[in-house]
Chimera marker file (.cmm) of the C-alpha trace (Angstrom):
<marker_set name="trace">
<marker id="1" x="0.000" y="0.000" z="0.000" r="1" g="1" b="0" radius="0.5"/>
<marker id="2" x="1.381" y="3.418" z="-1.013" r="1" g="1" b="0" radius="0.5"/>
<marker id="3" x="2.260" y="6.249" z="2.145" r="1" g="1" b="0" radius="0.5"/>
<marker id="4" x="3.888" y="9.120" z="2.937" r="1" g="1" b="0" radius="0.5"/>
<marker id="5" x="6.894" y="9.449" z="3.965" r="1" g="1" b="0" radius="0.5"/>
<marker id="6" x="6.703" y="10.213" z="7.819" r="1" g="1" b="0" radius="0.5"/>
<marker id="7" x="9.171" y="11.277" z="10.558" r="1" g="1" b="0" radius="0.5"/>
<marker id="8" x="10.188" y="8.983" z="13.723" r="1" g="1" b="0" radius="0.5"/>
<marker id="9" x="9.757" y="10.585" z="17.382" r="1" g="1" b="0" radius="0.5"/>
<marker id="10" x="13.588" y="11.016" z="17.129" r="1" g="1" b="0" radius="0.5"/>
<marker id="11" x="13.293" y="12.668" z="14.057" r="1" g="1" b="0" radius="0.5"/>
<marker id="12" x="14.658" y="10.291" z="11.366" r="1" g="1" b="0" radius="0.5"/>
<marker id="13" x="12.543" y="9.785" z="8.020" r="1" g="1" b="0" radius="0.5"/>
<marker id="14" x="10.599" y="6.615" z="7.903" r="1" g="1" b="0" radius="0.5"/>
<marker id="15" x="10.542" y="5.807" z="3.888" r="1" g="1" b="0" radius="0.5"/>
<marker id="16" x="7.713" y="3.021" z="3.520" r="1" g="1" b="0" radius="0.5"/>
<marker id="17" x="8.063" y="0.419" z="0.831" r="1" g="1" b="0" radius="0.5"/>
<marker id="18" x="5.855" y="2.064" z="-1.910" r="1" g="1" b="0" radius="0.5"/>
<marker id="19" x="6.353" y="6.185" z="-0.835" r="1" g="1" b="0" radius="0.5"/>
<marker id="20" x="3.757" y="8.317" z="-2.658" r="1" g="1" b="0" radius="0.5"/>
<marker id="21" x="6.228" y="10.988" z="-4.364" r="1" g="1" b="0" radius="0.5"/>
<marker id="22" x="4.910" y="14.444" z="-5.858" r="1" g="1" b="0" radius="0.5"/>
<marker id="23" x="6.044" y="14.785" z="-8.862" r="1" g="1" b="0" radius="0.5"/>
<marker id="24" x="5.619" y="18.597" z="-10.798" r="1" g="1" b="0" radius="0.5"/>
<marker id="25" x="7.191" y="17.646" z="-14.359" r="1" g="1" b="0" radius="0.5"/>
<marker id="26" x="7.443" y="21.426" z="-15.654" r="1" g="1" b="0" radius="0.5"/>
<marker id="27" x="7.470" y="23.530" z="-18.823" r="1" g="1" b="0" radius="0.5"/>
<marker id="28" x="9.007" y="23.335" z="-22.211" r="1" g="1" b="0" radius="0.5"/>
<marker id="29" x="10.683" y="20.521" z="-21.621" r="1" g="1" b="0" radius="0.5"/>
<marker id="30" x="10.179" y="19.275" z="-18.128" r="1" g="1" b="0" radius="0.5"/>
<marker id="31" x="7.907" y="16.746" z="-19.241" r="1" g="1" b="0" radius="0.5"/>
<marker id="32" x="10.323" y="14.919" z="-21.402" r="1" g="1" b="0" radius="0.5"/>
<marker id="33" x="12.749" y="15.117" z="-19.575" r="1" g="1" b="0" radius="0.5"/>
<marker id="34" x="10.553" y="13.655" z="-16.372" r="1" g="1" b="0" radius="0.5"/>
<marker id="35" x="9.307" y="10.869" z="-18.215" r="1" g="1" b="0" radius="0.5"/>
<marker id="36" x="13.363" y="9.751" z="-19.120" r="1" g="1" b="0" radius="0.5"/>
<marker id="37" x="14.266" y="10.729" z="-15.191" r="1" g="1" b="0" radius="0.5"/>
<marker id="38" x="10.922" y="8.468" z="-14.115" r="1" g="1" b="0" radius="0.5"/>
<marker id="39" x="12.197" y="5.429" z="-16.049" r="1" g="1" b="0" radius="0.5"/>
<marker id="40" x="16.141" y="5.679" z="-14.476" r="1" g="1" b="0" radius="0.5"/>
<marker id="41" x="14.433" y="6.333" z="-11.039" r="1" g="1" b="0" radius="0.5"/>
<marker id="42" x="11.988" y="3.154" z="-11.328" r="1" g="1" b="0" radius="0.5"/>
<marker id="43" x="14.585" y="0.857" z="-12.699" r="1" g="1" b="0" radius="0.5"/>
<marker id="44" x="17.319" y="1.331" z="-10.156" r="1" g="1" b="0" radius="0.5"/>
<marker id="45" x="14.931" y="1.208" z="-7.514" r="1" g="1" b="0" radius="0.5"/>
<marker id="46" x="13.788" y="-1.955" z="-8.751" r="1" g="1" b="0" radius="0.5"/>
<marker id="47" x="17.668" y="-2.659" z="-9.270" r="1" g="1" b="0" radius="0.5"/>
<marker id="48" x="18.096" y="-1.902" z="-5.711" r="1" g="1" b="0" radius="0.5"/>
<marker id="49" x="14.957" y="-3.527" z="-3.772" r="1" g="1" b="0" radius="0.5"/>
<marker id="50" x="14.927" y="-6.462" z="-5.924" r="1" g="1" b="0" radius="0.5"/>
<marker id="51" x="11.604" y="-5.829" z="-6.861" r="1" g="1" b="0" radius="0.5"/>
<marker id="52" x="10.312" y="-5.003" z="-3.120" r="1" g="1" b="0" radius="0.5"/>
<marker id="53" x="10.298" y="-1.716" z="-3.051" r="1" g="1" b="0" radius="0.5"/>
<marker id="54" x="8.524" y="0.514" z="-5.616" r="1" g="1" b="0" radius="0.5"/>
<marker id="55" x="7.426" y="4.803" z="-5.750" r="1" g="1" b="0" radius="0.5"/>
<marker id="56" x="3.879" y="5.775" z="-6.454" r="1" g="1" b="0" radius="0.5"/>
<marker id="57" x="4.160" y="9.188" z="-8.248" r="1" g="1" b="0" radius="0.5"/>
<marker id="58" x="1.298" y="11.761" z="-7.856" r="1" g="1" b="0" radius="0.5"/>
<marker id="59" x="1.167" y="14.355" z="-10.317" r="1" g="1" b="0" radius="0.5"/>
<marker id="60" x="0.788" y="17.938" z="-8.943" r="1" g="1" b="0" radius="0.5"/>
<marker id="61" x="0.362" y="21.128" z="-11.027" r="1" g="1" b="0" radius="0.5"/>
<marker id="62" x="2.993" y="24.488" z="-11.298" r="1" g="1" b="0" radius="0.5"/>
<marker id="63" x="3.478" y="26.440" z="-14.193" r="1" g="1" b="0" radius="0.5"/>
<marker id="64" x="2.330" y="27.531" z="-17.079" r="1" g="1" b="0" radius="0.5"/>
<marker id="65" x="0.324" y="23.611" z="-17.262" r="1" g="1" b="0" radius="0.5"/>
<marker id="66" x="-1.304" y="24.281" z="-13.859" r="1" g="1" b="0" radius="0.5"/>
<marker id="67" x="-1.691" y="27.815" z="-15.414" r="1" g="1" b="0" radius="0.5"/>
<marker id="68" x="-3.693" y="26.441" z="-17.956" r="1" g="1" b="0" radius="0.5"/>
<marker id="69" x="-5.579" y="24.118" z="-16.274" r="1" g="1" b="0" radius="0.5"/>
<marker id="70" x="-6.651" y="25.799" z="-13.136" r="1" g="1" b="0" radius="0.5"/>
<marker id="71" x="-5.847" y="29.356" z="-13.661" r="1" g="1" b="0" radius="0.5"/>
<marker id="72" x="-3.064" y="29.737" z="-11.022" r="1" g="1" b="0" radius="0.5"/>
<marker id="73" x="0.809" y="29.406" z="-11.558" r="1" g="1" b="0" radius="0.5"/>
<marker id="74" x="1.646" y="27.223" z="-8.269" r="1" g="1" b="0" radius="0.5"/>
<marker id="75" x="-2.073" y="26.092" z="-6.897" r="1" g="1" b="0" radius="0.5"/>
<marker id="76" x="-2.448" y="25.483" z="-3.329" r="1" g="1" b="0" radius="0.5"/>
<marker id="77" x="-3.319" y="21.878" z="-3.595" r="1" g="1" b="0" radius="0.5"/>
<marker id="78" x="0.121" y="21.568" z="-4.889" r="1" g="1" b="0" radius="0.5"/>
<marker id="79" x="1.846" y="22.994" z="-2.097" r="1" g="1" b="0" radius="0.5"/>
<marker id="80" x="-0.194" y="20.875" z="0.535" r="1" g="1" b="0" radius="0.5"/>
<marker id="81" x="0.861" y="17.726" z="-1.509" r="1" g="1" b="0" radius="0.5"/>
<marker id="82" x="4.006" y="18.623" z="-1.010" r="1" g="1" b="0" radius="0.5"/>
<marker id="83" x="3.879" y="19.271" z="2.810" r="1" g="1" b="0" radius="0.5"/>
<marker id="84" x="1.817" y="16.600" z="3.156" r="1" g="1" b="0" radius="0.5"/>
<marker id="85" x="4.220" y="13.947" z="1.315" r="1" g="1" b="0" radius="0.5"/>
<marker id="86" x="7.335" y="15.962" z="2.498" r="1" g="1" b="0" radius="0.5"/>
<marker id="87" x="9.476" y="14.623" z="-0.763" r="1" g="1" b="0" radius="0.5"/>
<marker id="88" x="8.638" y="16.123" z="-4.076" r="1" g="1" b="0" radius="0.5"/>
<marker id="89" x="10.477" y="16.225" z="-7.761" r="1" g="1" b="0" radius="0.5"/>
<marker id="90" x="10.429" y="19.351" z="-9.872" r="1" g="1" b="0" radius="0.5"/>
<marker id="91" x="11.165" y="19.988" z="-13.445" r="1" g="1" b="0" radius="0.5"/>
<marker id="92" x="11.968" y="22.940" z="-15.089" r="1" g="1" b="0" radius="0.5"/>
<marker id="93" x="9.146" y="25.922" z="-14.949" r="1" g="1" b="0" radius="0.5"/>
<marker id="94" x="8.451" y="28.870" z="-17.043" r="1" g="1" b="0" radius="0.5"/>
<marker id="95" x="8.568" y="32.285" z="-15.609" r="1" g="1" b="0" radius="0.5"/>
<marker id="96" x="6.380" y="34.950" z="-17.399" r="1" g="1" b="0" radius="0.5"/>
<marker id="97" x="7.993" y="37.798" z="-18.694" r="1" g="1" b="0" radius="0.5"/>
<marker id="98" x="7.378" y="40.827" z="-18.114" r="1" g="1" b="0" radius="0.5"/>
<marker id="99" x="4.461" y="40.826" z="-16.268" r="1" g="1" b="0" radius="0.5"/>
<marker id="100" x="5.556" y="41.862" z="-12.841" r="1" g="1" b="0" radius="0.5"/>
<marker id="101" x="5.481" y="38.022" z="-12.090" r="1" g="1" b="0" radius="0.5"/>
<marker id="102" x="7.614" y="35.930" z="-8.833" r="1" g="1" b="0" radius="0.5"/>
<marker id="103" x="8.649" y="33.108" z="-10.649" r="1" g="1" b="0" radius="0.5"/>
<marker id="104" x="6.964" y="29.863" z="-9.144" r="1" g="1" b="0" radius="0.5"/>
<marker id="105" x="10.391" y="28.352" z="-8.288" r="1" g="1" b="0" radius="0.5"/>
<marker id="106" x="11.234" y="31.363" z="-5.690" r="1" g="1" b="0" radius="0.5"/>
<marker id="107" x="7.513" y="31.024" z="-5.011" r="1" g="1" b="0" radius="0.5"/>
<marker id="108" x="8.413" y="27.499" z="-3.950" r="1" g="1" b="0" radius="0.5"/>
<marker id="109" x="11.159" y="28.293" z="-2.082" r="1" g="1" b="0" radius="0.5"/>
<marker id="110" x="9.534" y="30.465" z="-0.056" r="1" g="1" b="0" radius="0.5"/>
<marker id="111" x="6.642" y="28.706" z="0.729" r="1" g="1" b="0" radius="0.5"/>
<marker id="112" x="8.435" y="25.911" z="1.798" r="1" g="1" b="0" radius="0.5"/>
<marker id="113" x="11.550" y="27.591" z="3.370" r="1" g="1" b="0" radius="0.5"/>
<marker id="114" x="13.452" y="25.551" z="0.921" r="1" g="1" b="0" radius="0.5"/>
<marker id="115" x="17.102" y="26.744" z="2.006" r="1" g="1" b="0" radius="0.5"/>
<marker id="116" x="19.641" y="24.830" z="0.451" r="1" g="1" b="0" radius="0.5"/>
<marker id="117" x="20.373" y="23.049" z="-2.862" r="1" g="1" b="0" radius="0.5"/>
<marker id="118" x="23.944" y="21.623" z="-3.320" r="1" g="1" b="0" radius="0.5"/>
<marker id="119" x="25.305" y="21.183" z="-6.660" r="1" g="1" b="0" radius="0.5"/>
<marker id="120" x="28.166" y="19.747" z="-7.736" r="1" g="1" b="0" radius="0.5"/>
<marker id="121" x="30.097" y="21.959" z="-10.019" r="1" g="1" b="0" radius="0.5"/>
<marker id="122" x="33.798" y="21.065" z="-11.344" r="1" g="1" b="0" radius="0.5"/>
<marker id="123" x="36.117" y="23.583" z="-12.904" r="1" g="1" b="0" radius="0.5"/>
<marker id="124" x="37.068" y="23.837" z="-17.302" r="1" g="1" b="0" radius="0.5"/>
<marker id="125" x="40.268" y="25.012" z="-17.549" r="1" g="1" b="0" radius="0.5"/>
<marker id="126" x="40.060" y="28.140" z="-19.544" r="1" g="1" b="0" radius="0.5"/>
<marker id="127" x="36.898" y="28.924" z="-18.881" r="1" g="1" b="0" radius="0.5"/>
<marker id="128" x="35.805" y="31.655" z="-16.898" r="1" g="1" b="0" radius="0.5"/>
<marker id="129" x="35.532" y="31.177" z="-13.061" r="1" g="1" b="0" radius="0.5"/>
<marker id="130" x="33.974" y="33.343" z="-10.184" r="1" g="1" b="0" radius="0.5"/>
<marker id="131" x="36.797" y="31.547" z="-8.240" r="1" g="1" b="0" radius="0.5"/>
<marker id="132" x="40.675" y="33.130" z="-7.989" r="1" g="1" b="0" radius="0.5"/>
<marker id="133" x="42.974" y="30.383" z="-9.225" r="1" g="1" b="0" radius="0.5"/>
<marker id="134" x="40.535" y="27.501" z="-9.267" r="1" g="1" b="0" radius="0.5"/>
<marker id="135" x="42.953" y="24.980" z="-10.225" r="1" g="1" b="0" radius="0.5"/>
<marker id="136" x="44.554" y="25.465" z="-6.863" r="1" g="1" b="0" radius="0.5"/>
<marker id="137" x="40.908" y="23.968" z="-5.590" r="1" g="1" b="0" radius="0.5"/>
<marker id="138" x="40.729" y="21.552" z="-8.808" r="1" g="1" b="0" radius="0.5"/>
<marker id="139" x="38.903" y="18.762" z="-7.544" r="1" g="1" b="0" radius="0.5"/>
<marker id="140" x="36.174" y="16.143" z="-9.338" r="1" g="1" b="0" radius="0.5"/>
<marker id="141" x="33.679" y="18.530" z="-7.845" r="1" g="1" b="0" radius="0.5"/>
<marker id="142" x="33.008" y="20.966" z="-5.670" r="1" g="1" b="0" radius="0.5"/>
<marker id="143" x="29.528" y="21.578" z="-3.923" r="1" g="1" b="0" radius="0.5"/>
<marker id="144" x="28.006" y="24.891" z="-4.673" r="1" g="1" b="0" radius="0.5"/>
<marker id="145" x="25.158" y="25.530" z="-1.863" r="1" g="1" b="0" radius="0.5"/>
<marker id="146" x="22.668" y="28.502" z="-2.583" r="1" g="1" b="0" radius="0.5"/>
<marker id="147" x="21.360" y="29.181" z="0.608" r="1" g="1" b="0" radius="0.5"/>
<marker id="148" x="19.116" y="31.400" z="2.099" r="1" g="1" b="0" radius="0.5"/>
<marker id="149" x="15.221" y="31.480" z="1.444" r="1" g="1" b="0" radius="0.5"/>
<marker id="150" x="15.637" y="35.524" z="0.841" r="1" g="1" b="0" radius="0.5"/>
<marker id="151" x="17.723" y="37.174" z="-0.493" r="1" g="1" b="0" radius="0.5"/>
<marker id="152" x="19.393" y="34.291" z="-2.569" r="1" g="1" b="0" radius="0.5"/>
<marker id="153" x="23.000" y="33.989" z="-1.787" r="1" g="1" b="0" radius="0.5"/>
<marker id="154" x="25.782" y="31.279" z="-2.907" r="1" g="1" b="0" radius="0.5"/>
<marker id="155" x="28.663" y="30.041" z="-1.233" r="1" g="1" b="0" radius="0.5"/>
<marker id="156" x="31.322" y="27.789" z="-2.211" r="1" g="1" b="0" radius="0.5"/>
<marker id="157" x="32.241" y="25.058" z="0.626" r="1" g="1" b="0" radius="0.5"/>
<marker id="158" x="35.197" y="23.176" z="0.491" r="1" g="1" b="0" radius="0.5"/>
<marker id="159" x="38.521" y="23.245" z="1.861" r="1" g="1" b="0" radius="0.5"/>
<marker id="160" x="40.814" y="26.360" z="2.481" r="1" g="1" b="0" radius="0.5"/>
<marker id="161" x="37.729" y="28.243" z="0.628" r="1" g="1" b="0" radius="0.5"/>
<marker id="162" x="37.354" y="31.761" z="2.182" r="1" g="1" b="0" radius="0.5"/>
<marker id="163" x="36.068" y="35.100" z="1.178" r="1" g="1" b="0" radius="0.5"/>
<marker id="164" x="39.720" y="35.818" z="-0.182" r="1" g="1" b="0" radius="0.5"/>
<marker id="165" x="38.898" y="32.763" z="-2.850" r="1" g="1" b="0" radius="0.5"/>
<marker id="166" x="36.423" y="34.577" z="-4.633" r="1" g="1" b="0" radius="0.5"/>
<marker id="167" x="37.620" y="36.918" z="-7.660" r="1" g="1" b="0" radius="0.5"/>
<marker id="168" x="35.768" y="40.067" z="-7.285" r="1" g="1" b="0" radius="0.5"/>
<link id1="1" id2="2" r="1" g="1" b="0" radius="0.2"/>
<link id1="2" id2="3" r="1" g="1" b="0" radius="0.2"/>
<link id1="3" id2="4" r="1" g="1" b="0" radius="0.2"/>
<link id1="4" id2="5" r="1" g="1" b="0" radius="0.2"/>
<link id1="5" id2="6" r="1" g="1" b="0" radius="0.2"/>
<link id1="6" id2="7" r="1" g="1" b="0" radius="0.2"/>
<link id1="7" id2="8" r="1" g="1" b="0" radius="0.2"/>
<link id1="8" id2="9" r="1" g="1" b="0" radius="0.2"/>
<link id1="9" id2="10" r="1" g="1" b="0" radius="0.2"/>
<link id1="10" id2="11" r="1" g="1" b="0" radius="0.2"/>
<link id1="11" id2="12" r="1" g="1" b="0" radius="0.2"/>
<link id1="12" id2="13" r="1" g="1" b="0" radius="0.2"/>
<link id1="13" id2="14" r="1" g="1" b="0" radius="0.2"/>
<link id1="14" id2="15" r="1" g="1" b="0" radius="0.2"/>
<link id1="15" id2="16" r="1" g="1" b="0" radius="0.2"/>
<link id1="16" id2="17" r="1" g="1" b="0" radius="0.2"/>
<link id1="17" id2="18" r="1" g="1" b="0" radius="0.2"/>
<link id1="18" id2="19" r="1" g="1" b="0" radius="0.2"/>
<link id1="19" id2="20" r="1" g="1" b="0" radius="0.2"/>
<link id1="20" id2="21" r="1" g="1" b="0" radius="0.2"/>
<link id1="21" id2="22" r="1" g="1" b="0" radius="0.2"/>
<link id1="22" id2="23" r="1" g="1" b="0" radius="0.2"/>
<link id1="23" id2="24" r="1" g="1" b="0" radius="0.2"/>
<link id1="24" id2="25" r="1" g="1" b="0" radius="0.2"/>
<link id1="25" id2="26" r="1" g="1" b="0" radius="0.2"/>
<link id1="26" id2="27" r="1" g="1" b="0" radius="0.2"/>
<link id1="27" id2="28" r="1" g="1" b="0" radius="0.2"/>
<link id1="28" id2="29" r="1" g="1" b="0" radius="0.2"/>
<link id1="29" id2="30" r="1" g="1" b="0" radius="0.2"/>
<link id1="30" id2="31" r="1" g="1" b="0" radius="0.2"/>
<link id1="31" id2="32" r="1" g="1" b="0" radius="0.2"/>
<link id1="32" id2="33" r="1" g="1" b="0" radius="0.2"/>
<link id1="33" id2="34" r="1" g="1" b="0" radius="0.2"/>
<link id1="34" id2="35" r="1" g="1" b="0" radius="0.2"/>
<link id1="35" id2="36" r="1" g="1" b="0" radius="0.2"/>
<link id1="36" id2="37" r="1" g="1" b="0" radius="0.2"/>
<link id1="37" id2="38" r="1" g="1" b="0" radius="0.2"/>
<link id1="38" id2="39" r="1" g="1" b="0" radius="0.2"/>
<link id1="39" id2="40" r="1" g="1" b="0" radius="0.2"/>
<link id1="40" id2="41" r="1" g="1" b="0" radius="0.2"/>
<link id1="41" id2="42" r="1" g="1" b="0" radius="0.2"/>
<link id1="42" id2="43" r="1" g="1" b="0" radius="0.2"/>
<link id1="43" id2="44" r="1" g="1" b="0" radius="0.2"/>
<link id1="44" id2="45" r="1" g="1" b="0" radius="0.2"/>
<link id1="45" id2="46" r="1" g="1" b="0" radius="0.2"/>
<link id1="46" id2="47" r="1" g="1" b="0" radius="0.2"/>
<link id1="47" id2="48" r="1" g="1" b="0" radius="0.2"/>
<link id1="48" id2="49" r="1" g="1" b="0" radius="0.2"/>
<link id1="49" id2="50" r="1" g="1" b="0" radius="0.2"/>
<link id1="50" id2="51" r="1" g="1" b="0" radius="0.2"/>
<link id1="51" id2="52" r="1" g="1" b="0" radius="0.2"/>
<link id1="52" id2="53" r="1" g="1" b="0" radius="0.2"/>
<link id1="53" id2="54" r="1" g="1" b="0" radius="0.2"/>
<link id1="54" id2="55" r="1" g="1" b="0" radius="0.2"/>
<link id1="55" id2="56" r="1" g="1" b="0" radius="0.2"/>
<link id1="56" id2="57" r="1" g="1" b="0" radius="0.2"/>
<link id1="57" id2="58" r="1" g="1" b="0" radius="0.2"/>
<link id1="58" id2="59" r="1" g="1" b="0" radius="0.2"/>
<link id1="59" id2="60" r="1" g="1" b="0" radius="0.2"/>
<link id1="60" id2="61" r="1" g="1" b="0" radius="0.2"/>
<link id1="61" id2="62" r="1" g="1" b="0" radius="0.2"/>
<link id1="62" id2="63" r="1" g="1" b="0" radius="0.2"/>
<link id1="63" id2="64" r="1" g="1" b="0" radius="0.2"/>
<link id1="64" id2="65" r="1" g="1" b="0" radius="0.2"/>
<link id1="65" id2="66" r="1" g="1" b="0" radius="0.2"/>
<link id1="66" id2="67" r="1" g="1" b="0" radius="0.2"/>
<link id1="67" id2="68" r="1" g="1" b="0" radius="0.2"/>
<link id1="68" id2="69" r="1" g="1" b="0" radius="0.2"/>
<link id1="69" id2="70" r="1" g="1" b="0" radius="0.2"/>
<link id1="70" id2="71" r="1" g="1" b="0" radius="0.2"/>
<link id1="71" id2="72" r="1" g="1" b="0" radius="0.2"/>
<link id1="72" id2="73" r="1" g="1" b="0" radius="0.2"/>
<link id1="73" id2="74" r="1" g="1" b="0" radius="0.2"/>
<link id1="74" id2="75" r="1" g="1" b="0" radius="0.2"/>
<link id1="75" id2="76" r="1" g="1" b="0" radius="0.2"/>
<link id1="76" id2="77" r="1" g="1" b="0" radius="0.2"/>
<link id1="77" id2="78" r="1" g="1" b="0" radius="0.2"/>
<link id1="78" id2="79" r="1" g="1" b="0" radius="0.2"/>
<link id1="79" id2="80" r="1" g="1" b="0" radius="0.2"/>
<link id1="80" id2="81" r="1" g="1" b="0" radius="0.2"/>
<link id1="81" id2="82" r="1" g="1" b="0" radius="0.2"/>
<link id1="82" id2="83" r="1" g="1" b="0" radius="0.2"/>
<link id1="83" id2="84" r="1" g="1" b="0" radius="0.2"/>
<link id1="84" id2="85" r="1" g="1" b="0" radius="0.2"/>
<link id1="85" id2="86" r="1" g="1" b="0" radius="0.2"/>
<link id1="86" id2="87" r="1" g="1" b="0" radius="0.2"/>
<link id1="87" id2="88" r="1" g="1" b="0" radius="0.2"/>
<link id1="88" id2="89" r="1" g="1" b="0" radius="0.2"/>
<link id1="89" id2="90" r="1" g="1" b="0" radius="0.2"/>
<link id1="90" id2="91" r="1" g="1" b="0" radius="0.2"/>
<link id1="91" id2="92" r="1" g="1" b="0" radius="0.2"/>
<link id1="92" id2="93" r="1" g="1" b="0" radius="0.2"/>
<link id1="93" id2="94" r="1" g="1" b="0" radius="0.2"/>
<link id1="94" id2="95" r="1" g="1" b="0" radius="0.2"/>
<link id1="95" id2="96" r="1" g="1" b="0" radius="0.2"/>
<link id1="96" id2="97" r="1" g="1" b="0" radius="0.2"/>
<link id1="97" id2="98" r="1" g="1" b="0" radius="0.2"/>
<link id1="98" id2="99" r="1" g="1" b="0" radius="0.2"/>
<link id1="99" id2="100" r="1" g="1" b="0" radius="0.2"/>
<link id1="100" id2="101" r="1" g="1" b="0" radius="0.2"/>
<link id1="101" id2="102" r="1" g="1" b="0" radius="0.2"/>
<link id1="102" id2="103" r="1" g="1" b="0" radius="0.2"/>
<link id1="103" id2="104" r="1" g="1" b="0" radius="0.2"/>
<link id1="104" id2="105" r="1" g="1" b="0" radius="0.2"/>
<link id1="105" id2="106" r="1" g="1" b="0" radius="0.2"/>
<link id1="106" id2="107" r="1" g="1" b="0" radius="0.2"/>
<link id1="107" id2="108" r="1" g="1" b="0" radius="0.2"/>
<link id1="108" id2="109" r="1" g="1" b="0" radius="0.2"/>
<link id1="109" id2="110" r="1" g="1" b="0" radius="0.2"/>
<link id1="110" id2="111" r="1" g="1" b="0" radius="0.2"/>
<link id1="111" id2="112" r="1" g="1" b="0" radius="0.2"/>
<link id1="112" id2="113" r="1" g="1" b="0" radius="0.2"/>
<link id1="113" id2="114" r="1" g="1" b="0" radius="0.2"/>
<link id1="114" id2="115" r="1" g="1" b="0" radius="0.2"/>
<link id1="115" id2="116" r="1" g="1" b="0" radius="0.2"/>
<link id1="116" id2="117" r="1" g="1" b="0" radius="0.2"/>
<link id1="117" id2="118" r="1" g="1" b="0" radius="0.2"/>
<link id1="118" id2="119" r="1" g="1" b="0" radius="0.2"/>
<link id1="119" id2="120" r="1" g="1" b="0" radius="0.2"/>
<link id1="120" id2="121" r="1" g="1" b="0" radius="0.2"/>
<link id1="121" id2="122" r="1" g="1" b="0" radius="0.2"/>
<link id1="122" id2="123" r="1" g="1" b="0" radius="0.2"/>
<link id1="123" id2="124" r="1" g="1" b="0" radius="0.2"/>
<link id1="124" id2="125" r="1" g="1" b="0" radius="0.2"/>
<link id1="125" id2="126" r="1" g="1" b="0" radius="0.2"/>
<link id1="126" id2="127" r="1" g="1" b="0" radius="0.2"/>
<link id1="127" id2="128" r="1" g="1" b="0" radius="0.2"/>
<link id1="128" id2="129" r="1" g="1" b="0" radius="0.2"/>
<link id1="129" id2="130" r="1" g="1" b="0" radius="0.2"/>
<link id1="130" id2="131" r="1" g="1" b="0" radius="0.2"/>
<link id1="131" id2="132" r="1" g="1" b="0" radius="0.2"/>
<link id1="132" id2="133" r="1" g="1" b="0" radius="0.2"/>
<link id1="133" id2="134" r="1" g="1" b="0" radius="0.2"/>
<link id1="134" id2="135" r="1" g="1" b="0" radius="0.2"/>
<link id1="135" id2="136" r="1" g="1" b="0" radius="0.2"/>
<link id1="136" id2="137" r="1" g="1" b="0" radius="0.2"/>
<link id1="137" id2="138" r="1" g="1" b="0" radius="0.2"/>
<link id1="138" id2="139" r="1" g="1" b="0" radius="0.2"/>
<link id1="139" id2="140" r="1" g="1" b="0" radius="0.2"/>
<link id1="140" id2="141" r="1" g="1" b="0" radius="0.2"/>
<link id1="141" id2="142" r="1" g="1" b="0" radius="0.2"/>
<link id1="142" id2="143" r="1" g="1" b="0" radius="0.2"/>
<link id1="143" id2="144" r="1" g="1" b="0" radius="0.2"/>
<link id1="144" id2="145" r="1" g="1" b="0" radius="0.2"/>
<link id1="145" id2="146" r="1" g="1" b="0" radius="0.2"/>
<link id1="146" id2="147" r="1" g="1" b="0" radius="0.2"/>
<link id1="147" id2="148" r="1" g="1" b="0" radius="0.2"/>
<link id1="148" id2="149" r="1" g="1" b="0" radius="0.2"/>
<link id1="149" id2="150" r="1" g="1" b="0" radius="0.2"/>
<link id1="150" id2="151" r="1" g="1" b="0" radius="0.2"/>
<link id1="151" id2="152" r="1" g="1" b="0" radius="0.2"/>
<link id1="152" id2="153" r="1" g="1" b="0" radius="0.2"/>
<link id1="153" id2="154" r="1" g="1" b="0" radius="0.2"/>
<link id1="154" id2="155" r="1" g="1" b="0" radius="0.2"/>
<link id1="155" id2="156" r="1" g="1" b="0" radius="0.2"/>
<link id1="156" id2="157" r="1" g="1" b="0" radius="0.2"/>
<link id1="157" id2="158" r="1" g="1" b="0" radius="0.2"/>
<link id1="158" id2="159" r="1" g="1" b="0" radius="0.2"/>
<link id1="159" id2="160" r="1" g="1" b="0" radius="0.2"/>
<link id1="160" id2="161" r="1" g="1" b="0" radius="0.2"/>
<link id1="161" id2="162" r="1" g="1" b="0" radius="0.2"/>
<link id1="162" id2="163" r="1" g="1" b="0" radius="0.2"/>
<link id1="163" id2="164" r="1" g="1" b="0" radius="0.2"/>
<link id1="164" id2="165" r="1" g="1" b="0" radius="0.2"/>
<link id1="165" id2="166" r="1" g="1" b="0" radius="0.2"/>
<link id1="166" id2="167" r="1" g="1" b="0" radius="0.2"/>
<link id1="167" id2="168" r="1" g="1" b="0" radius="0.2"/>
</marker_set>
């Protein structure tokens, strides 16, 4: 039987054998790209469980689709799923311009004091880099954490990174 993922008294996640997941596949194209991501998700959780373990995804609306369909850009019943289900996958989503518009992925982060997203980022040599002298830092990757709800900020963790790392 499919459930949400809940929280222990201790505060660990308790993942149940079929999780419901939210799933907002996005604009342009978010739902291609969601339907290839779906497939890779599926099959190495099958991969993984041996078959034991599955995810029951629940469509929610944001964007120009929900836009469409219900007349709002990031519905409230969307937002509740998410709360509710406390996981959630996001493609990409439009943001109108022009129209004095918050796009719905700040509007997201926001609502859901959504304060850190670490990305791993590695360095080109020759191009361009907001870092001084990043091949003294040249690693496979290095996690870039935007943090912050509001303003939006972005830091650079790592080893012997410090303000005097950054070019200005």
């Amino acid at each position: 039987m499919s459930q949400p993922i809940t929280y222990s008294a201790d505060g660990t996640l308790i993942v149940p054998d079929k999780p419901v997941i939210p799933v907002i596949p996005g604009d342009g194209v978010g739902p291609d790209l969601w339907n290839a991501a779906r497939a890779v998700v599926e099959a190495a959780v099958a991969k993984a469980y041996g078959g034991k373990r599955a995810v029951e995804w629940l469509e929610i609306l944001a964007g120009e689709s929900a836009f469409a369909k219900v007349g709002e850009y990031l519905p409230k019943a969307s937002l509740d799923a998410v709360r509710q289900y406390r996981v959630a996958i996001k493609g990409p989503l439009a943001t109108p311009v022009g129209k004095g518009f918050r796009s719905v992925n700040v509007q997201l982060r926001l609502e859901l004091d959504l304060y850190a997203c670490v990305r791993p980022v590695s360095h080109i040599p020759g191009v361009p880099s907001p870092v001084l002298s990043p091949e003294k830092y040249a690693k496979p990757s290095w996690p870039v954490t935007p943090f912050g709800s509001f303003p939006p900020r972005m830091m650079l963790c790592g080893p012997e990174m410090s303000p005097s790392t950054y070019s200005t």
